[in-house]
ZATIDO-738261 format. One line per 4 residues: for each residue x, y, z of N, C-alpha, C. Coordinates in Angstrom, 2 decimals. Example, Ala and Ser with C-alpha at 12.3 -4.5 7.8 and 13.67 -1.06 7.14 Angstrom:
2
13.19/-5.69/7.80/12.30/-4.50/7.80/13.20/-3.30/7.80; 12.85/-2.25/7.08/13.67/-1.06/7.14/12.90/0.03/7.87
REM end
This chain:
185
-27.84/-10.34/3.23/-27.55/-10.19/4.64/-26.51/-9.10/4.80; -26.85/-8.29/5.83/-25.57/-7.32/5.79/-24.20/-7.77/6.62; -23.27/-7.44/6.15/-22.05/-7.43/6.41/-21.89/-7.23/8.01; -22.51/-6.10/8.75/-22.15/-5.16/10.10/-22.80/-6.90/10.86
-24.18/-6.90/10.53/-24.79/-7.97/11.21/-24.13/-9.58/11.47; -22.92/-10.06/10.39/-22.57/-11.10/10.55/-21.63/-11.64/11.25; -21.31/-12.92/11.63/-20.07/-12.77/12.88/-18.90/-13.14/12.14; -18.05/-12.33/12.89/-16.87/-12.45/12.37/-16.62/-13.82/12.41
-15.53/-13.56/11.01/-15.23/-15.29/10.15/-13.87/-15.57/11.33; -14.12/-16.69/11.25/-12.84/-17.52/11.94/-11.81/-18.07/11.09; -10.82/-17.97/11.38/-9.42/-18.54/10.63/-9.24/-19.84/10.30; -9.77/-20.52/9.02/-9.70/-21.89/8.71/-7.94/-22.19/8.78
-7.49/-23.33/9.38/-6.77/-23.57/9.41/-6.54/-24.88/8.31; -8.02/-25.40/7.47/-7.73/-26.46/6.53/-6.98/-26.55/5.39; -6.74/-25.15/4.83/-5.77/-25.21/3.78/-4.19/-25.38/4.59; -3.69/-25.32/5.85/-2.51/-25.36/6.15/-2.27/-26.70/7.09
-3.02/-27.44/7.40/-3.23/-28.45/7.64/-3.13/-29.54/6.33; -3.64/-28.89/4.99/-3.19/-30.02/3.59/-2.31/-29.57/3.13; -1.41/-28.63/3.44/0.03/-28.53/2.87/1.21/-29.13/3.51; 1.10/-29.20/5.24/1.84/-29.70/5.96/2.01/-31.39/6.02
0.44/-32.33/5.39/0.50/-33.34/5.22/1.38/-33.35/4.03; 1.04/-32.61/3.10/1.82/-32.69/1.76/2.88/-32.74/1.41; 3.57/-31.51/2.72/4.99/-31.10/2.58/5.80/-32.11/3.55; 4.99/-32.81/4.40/6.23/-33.10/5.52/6.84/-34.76/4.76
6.18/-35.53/3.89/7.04/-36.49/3.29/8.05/-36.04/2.22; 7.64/-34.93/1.84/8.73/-34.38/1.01/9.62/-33.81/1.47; 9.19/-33.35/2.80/10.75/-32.57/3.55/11.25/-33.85/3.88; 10.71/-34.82/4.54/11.62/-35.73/5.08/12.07/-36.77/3.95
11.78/-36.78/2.64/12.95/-37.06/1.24/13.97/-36.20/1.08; 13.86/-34.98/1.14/15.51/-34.50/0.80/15.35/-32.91/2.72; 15.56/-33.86/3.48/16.35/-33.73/4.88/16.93/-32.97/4.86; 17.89/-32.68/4.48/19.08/-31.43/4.57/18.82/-30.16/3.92
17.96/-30.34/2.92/17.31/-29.31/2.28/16.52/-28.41/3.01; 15.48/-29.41/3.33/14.57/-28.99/4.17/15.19/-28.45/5.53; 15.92/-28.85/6.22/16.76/-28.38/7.36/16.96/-27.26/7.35; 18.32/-27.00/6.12/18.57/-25.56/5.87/17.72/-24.69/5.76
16.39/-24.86/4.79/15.33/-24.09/4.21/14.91/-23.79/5.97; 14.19/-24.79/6.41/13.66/-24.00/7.96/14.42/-23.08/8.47; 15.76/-23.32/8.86/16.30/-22.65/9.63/16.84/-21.42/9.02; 16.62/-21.67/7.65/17.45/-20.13/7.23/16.32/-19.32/6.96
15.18/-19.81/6.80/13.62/-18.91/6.69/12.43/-18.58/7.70; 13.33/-19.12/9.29/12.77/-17.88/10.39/12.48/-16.80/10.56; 13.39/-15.65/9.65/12.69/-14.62/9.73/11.55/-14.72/9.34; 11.38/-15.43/8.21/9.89/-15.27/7.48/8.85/-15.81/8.14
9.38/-16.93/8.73/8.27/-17.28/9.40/7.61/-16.59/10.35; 8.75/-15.53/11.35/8.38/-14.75/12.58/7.55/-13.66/11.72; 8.13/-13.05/10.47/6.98/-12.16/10.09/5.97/-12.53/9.42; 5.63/-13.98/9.24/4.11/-14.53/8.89/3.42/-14.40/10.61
3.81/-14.76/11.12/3.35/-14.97/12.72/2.85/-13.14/13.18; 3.83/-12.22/13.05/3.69/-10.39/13.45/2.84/-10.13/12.87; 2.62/-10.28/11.51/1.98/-9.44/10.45/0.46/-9.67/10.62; 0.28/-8.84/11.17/-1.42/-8.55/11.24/-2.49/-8.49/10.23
-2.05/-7.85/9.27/-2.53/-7.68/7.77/-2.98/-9.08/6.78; -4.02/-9.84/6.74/-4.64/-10.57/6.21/-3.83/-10.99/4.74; -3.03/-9.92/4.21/-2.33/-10.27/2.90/-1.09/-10.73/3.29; -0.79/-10.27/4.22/0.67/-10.53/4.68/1.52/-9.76/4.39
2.09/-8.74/3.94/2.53/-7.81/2.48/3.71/-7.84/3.70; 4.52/-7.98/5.09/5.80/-8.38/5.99/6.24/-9.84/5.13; 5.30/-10.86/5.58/5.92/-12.13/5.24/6.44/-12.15/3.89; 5.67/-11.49/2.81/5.71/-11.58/1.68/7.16/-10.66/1.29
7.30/-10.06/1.46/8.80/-8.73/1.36/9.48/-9.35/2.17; 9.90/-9.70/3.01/11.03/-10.56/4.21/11.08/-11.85/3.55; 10.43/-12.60/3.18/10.06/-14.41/2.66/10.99/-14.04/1.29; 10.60/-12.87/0.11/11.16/-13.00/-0.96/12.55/-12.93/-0.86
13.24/-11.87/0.20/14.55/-11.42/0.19/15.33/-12.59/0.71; 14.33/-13.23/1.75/14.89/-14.39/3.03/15.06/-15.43/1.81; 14.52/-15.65/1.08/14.65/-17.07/-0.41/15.72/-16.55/-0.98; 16.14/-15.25/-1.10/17.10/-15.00/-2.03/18.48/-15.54/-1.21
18.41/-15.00/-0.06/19.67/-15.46/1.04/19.79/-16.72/1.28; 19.16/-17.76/1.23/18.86/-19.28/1.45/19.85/-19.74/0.61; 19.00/-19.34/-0.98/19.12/-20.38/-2.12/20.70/-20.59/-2.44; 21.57/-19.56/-2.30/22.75/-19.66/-2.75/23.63/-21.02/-2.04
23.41/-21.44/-0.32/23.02/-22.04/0.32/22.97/-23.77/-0.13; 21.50/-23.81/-0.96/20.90/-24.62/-0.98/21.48/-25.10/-1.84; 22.08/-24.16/-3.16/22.53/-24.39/-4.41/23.93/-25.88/-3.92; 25.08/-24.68/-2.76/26.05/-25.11/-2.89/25.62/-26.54/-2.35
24.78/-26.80/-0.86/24.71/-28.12/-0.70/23.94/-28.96/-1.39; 23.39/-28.83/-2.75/23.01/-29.46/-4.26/24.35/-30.28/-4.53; 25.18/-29.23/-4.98/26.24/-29.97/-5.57/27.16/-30.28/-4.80; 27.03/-30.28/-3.18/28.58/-31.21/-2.79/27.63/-32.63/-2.14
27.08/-33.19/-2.49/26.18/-34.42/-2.27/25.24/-34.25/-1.61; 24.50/-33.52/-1.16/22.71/-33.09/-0.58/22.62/-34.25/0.96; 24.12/-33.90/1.62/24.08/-34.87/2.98/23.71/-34.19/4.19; 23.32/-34.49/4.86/23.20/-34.13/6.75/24.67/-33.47/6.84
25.57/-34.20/6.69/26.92/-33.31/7.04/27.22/-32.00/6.35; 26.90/-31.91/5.33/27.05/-30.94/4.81/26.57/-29.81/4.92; 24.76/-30.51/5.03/24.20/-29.11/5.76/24.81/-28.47/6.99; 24.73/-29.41/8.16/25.35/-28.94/8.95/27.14/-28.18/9.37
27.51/-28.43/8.11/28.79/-27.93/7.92/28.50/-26.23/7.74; 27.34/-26.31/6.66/27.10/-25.01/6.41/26.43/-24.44/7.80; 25.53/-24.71/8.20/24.58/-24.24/9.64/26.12/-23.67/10.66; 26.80/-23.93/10.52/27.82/-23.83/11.61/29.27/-22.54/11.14
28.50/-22.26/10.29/29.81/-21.33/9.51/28.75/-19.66/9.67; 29.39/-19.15/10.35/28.85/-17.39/10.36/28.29/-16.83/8.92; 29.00/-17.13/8.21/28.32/-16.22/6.57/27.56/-17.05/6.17; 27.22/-18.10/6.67/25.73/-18.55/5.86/25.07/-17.96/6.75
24.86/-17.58/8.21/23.54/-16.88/9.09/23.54/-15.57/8.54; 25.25/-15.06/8.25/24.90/-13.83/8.08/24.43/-13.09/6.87; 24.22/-13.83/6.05/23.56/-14.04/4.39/22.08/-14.10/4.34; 22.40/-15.19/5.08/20.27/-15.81/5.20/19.60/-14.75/5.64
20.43/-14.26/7.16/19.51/-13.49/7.81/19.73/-11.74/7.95; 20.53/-11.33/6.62/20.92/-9.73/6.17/19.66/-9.68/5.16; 19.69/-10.61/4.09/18.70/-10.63/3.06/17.37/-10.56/3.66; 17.37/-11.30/5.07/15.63/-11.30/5.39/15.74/-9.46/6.33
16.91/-9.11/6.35/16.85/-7.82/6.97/16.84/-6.96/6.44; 17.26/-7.18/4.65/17.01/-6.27/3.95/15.46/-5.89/3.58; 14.80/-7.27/3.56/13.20/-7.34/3.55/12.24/-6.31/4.32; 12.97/-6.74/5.78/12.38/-5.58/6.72/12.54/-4.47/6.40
13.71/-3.38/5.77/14.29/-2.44/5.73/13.39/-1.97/4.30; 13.04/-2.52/3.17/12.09/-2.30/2.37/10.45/-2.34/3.00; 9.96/-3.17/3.78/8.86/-3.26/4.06/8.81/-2.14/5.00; 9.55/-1.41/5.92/9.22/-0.30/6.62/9.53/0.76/5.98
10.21/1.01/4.78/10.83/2.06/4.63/10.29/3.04/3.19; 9.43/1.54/2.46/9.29/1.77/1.13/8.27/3.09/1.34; 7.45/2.56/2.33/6.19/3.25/2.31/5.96/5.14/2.88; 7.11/5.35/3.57/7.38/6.56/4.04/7.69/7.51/3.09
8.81/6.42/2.57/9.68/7.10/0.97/8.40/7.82/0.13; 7.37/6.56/-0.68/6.59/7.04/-1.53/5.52/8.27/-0.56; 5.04/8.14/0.55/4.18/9.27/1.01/4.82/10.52/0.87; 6.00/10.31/1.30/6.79/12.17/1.11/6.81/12.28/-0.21
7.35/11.82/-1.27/6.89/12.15/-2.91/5.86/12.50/-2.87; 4.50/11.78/-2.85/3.17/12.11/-3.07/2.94/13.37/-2.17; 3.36/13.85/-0.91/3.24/14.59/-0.12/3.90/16.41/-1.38; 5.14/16.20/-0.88/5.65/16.95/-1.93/5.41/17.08/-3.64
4.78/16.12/-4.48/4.28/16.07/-5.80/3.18/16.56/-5.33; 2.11/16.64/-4.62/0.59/17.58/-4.76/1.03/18.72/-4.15; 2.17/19.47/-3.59/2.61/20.41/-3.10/2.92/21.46/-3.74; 3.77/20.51/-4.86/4.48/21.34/-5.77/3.13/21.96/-6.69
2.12/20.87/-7.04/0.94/20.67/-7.85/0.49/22.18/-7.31; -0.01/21.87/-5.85/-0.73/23.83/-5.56/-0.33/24.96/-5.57; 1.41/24.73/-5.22/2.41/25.96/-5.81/2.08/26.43/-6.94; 1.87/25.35/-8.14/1.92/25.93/-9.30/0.08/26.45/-10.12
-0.67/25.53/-9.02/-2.19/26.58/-9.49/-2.20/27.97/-8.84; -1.66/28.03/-7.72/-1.27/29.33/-6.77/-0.69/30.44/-7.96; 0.21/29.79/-8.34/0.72/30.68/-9.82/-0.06/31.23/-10.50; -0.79/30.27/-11.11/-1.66/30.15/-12.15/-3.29/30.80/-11.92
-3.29/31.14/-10.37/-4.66/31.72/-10.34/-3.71/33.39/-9.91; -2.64/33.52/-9.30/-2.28/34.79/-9.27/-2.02/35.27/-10.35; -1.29/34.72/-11.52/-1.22/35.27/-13.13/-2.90/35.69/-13.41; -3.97/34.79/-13.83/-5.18/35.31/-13.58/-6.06/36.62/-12.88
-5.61/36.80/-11.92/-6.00/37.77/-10.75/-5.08/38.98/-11.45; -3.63/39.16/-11.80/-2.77/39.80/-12.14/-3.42/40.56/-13.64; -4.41/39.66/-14.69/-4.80/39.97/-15.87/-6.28/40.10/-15.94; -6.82/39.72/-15.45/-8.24/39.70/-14.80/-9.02/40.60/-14.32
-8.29/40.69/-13.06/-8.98/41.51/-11.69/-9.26/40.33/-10.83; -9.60/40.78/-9.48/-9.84/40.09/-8.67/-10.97/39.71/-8.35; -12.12/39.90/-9.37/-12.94/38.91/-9.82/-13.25/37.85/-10.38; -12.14/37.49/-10.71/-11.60/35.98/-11.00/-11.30/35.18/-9.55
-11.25/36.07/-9.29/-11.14/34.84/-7.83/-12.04/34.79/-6.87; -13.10/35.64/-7.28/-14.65/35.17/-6.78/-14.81/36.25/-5.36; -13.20/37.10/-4.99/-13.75/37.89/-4.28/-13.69/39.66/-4.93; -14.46/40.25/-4.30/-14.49/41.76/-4.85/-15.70/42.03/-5.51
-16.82/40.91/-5.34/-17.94/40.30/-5.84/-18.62/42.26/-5.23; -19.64/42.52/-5.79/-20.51/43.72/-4.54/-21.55/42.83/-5.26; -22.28/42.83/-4.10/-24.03/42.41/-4.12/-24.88/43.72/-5.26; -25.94/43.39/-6.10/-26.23/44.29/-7.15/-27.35/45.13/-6.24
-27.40/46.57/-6.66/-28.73/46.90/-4.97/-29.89/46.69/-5.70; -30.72/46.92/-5.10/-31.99/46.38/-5.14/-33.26/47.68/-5.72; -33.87/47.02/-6.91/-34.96/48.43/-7.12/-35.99/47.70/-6.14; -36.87/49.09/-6.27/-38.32/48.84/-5.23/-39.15/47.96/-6.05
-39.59/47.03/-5.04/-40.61/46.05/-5.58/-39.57/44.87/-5.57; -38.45/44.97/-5.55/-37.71/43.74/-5.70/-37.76/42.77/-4.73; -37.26/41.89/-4.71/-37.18/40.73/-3.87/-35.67/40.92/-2.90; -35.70/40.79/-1.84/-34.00/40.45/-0.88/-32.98/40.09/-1.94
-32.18/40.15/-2.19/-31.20/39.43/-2.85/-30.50/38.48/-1.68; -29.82/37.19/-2.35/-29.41/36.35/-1.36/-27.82/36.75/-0.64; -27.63/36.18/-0.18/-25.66/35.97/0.11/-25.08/34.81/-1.26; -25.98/34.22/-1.71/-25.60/33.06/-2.92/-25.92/33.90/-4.42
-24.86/33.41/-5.25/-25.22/34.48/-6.18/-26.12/33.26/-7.08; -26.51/34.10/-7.90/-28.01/33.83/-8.96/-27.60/32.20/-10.04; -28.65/31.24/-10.13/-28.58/30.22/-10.15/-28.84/30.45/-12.06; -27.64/29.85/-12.72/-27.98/30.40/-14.02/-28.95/29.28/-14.98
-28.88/28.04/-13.82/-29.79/27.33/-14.71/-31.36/27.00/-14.34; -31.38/27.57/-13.79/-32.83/27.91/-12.59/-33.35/29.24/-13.95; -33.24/29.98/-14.47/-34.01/30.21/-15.38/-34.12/29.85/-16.52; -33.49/28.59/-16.97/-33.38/28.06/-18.06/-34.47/27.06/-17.91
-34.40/26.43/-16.40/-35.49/25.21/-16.23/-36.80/26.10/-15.77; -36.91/27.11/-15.66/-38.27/27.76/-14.90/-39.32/27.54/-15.81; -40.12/27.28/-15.25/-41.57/27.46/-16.73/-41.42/28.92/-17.66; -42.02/29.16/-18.85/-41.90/30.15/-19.52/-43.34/30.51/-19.14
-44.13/31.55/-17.95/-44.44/32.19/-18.16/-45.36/33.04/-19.01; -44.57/33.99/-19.78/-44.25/34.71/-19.82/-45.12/34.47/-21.85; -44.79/33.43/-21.78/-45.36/32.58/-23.31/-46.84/32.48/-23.32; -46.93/31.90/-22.18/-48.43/31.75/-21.51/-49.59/32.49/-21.34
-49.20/34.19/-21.77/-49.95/35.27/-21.73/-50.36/35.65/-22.55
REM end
């Protein structure tokens, strides 16, 4: 069946529907965890929600940096007893938002930025690349003649009885494949 002809697929929502059953008794076993984790991984979530792109390659660059800013976080309310108060001790203090949510800004700042960076390299690396055949066919032309570079060509003239000559010059394997003729006599 072809591809053009079929209708576009619809967005199963069943794989995220069996993670949320999965996940929500486990968020609601360790509570404060889970608390922090939501609230400090909004960015990620807002760029799962923006990101248009089927891979996600926003959520995924913002989510990794946004985990890195969390965990330190998560670590400390590990070890001062894993309570509601505590989380919220942390939720309420400026350098945990401004941690959680620099790291998910550093995410953004890679996900828009990486990609400009590498095009101007590649832009400038095949640049430099024709600079240097430019060289390399003027050294040629310089030792050559400028029949190396395919112009300065003159058309060969023509004896009587001959055939037009073309604007295309002569096909060298067109008499290699031609019948022999010439054997035949």
């Amino acid at each position: 069946m072809n591809s053009a002809s079929s209708p576009p697929r619809r967005r199963s929502y069943g794989g995220l529907l069996a993670a949320a059953v999965l996940l929500l008794p486990l968020g609601a076993l360790v509570m404060p965890t889970s608390v922090l984790t939501v609230i400090g991984m909004v960015p990620t979530i807002v760029a799962w929600i923006v990101d248009r792109d089927p891979d996600k390659p926003a959520a995924v660059t913002v989510g990794a940096l946004n985990i890195c800013g969390v965990m330190p976080f998560c670590i400390q309310l590990w070890q001062h007893g894993h309570t509601m108060d505590y989380a919220s001790s942390l939720l309420v203090q400026p350098v945990t938002w401004l941690v959680m949510y620099s790291a998910a800004g550093v995410g953004w700042l890679l996900y828009f930025g990486i990609p400009p960076l590498v095009a101007g390299w590649s832009v400038a690396r095949d640049q430099a690349r024709i600079r240097e055949l430019d060289e390399e066919r003027q050294a040629l032309v310089e030792e050559w003649g400028v029949e190396v570079n395919g112009q300065g060509l003159k058309p060969e003239t023509q004896g009587e009885g001959d055939t037009p000559s073309s604007a295309d010059p002569p096909d060298p394997l067109a008499e290699a494949t031609a019948p022999n003729h010439a054997a035949e006599s």
